[in-house]
C-alpha positions, -999 to 999 in steps of 0.1 A, spaced: 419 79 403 416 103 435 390 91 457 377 98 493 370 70 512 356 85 545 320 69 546 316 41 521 282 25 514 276 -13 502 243 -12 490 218 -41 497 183 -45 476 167 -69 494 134 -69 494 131 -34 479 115 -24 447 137 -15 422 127 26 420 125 24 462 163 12 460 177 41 435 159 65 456 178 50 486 208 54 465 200 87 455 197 99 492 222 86 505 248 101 481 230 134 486 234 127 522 271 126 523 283 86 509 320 92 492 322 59 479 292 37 469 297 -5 461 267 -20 442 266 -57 459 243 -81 443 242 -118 445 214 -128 436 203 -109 402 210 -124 366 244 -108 348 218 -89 321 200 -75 356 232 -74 376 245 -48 348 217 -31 342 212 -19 378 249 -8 375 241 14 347 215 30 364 233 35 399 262 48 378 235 75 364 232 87 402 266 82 416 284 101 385 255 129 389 268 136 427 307 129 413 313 97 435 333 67 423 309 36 417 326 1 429 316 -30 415 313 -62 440 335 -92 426 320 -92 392 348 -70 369 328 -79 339 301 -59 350 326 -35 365 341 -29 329 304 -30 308 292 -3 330 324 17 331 324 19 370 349 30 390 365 1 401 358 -37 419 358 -48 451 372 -82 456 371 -107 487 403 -131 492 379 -160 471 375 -138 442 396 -133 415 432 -128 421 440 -89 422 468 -86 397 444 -105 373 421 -78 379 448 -50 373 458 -67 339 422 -62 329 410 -31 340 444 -10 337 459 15 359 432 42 361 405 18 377 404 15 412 404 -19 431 394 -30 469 402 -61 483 389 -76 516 415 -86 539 416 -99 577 454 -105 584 485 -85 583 496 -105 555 466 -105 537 469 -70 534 506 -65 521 503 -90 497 470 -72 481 489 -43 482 515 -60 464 494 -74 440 478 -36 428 451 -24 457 437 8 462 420 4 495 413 -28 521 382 -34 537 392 -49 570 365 -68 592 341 -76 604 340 -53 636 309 -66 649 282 -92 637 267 -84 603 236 -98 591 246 -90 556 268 -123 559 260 -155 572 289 -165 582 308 -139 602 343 -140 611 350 -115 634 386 -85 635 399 -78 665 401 -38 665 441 -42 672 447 -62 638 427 -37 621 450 -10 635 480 -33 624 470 -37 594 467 1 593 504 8 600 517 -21 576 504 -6 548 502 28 526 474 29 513 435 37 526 418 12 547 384 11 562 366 -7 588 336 -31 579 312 -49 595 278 -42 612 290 -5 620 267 20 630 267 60 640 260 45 678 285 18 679 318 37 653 332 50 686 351 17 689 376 32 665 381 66 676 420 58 682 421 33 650 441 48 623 421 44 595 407 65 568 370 56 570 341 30 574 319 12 555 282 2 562 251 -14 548 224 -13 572 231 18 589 222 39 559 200 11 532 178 5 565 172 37 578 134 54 572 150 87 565 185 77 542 198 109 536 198 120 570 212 88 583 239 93 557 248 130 574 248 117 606 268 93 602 294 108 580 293 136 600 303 109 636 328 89 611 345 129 609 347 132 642 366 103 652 388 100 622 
């Protein structure tokens, strides 16, 4: 499956109302998101999937792939687009067995040889960080912007940098090589989400 990987949201519902969220996810793929990761972990699986049903109404209605965190269960009842998986999750091939060829799967990597053996194993994409502090994770291990770039050149296939990036701070990787970012509270915890999603996909353009 083609996909564009430029600015790619992980969404967080925390302490949002269920209708306040989809809006959020609404606007922000009308604002310019190319990818969108539903990340829950604290819902039920019946509540987990339902919510992927109806993100997957809003993300097919603006024709952007819909990514699954961890769970490929709930990946393959919603018919999403793929799963993301971190290094403690299950194994990638596993996940290739099961889903087939056609889906598209992420995987979380921090070292060169993370990343080639995920690529090994079937990924699409690497999520490589975290760049800054993120207070979407407790406990943050932070990339060096110069393994992120080596991690770039070792590897053929699209990676993006995560963690606690922001239209203000992004500039950090103006000379990286890599093929996007991805965000959470830059665009779930803005007062105006579609306009924080132009801005900053319209910044992450500038210094891809």
């Amino acid at each position: 499956m083609d996909f564009d990987i430029t600015l790619y949201l992980v969404t967080d519902s925390t302490n949002l109302k269920e209708d306040v969220f989809l809006s959020k996810v609404d606007k922000a793929c009308k604002g310019g998101v190319t990818l969108l990761q539903l990340r829950e972990k604290e819902r039920s699986d019946w509540e987990y999937l339902n919510l992927a049903i109806k993100v997957k109404k809003i993300t097919d209605k603006y024709n952007i792939p819909l990514i699954i965190d961890d769970r490929i269960d709930i990946a393959m009842a919603s018919n999403a687009a793929g799963v993301h998986l971190g290094q403690n999750d299950i194994p990638i091939n596993i996940a290739r067995k099961l889903m087939g060829k056609d889906k598209i799967i992420g995987a979380t990597t921090k070292t060169v040889s993370q990343a080639k053996k995920a690529v090994e194993d079937g990924a699409d994409y690497l999520g490589v960080g975290a760049i800054y502090p993120t207070t979407t994770k407790v406990k943050t291990i932070i990339t060096e912007v110069s393994t992120l770039n080596d991690i770039c050149n070792a590897v053929d296939i699209p990676v993006i940098g995560i963690g606690g990036l922001n239209k203000d701070n992004c500039d950090i990787l103006k000379d990286s090589p890599i093929d996007g970012i991805a965000v959470v509270s830059a665009i779930m915890k803005a007062e105006d989400t579609e306009k924080a999603a132009t801005e900053l996909k319209s910044k992450v353009i500038s210094i891809l």
